[in-house]
C-alpha positions as CSV (number, residue, x, y, z in Angstrom):
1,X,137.2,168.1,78.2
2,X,134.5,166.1,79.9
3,X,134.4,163.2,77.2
4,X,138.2,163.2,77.1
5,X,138.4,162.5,80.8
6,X,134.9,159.9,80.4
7,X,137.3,158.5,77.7
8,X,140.2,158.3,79.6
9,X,138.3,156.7,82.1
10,X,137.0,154.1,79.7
11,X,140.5,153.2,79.0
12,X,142.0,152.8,82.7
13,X,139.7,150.7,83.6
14,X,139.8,148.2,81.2
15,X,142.8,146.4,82.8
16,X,140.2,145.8,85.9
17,X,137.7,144.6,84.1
18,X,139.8,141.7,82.6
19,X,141.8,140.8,85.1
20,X,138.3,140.8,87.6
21,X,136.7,138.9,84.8
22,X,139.4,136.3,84.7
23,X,139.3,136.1,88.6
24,X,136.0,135.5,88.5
25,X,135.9,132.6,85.2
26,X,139.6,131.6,86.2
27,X,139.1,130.9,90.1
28,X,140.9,127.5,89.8
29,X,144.0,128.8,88.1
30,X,144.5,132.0,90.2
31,X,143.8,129.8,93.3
32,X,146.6,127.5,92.8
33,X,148.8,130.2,92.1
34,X,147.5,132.4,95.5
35,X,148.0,129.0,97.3
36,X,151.6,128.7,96.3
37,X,152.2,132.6,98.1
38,X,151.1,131.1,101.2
39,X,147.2,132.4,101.3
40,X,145.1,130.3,102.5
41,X,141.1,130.3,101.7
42,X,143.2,131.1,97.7
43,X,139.5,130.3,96.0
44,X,137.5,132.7,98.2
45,X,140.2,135.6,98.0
46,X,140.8,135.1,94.3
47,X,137.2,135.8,94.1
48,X,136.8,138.3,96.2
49,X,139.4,140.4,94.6
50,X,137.6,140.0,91.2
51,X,134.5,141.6,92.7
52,X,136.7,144.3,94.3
53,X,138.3,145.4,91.4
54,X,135.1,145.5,89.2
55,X,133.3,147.3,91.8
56,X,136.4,150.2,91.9
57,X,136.1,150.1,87.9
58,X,132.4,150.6,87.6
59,X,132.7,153.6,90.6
60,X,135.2,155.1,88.1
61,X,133.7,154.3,84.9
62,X,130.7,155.5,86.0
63,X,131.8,158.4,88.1
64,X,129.7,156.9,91.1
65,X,131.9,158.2,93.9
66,X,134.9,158.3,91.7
67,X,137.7,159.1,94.3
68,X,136.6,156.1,96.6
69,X,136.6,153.8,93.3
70,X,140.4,154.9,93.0
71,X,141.1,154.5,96.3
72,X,139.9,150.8,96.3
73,X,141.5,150.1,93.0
74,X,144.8,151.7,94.6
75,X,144.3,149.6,98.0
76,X,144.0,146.0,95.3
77,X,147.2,147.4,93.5
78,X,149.1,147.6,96.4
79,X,148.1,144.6,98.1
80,X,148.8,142.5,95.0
81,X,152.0,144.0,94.1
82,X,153.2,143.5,97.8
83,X,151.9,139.9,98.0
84,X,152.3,138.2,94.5
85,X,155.1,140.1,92.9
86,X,157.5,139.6,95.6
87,X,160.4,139.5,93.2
88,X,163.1,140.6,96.0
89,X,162.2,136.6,96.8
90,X,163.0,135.4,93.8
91,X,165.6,133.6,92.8
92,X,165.5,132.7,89.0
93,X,167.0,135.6,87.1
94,X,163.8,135.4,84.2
95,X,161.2,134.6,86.7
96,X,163.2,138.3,88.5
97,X,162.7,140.0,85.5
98,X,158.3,139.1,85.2
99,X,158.0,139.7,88.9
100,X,159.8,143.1,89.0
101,X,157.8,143.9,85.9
102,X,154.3,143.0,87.2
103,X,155.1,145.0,90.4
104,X,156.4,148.0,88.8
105,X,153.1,148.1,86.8
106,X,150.9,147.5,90.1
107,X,153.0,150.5,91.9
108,X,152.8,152.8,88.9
109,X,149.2,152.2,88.6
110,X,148.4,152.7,92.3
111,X,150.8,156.1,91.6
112,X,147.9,157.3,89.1
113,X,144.7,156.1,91.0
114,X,146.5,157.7,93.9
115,X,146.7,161.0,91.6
116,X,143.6,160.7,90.0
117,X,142.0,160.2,93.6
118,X,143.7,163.6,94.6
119,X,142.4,165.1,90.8
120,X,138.8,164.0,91.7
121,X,138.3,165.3,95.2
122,X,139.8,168.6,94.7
123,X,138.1,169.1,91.3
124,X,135.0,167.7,92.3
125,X,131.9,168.1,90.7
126,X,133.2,170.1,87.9
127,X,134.5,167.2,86.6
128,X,131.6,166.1,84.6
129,X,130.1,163.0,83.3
130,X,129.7,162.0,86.6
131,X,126.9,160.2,88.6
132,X,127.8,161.2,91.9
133,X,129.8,163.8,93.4
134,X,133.3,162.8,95.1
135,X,132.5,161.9,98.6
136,X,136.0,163.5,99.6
137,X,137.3,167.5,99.5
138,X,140.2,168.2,99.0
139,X,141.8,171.6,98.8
């Protein structure tokens, strides 16, 4: 079980890696598109979120403090669903259809790290192929 869920793991976090790669190589491009949403210091916060999701994806790749990496990767999911995939505002029938995509995918994603937080903290340890235990309990 433990290298299926090492695996699993492996696999999840892939979509972190690229897309905090490409926040990190892309800056410019992501900038101008944060800019257009209304956030302002775009270059810094495109940046910033490339570092925050590699961080959550090396805690769960890793298994250093798992159910905190989840937890962050949830708290980015959220925040970027909310703020960039706005597609209640959108007015363009194909532009409706990309936006409501992309935020479904951010909300069922933050679904599963929010499950997979829950998984971690009440399994704990036993999970294996770990570095660290889960800093939180859960009964």
């Amino acid at each position: 079980m433990d290298v299926i869920v090492l695996i699993g793991r492996v696999l999840f976090v892939a979509i972190f890696f690229g897309s905090g790669a490409a926040h990190l190589t892309q800056t410019r491009d992501m900038a101008g598109y944060a800019s257009s949403k209304g956030l302002s210091n775009a270059s810094l916060l495109v940046q910033l979120s490339g570092v925050w999701m590699l961080v959550g994806g090396l805690m769960v790749l890793l298994g250093i403090w798992m159910d905190l990496g989840f937890l962050i990767l949830a708290a980015f999911l959220l925040a970027a669903g909310v703020l960039f995939h706005d597609f209640w505002r959108v007015k363009d029938p194909e532009q409706l259809n990309v936006e409501r995509a992309q935020f479904m995918k951010n909300l069922a994603l933050t679904g599963a790290c929010l499950a997979l937080f829950a998984l971690v903290a009440h399994v704990g340890p036993d999970l294996g192929l770990t570095i660290t235990e889960p800093l939180f309990e859960l009964d």
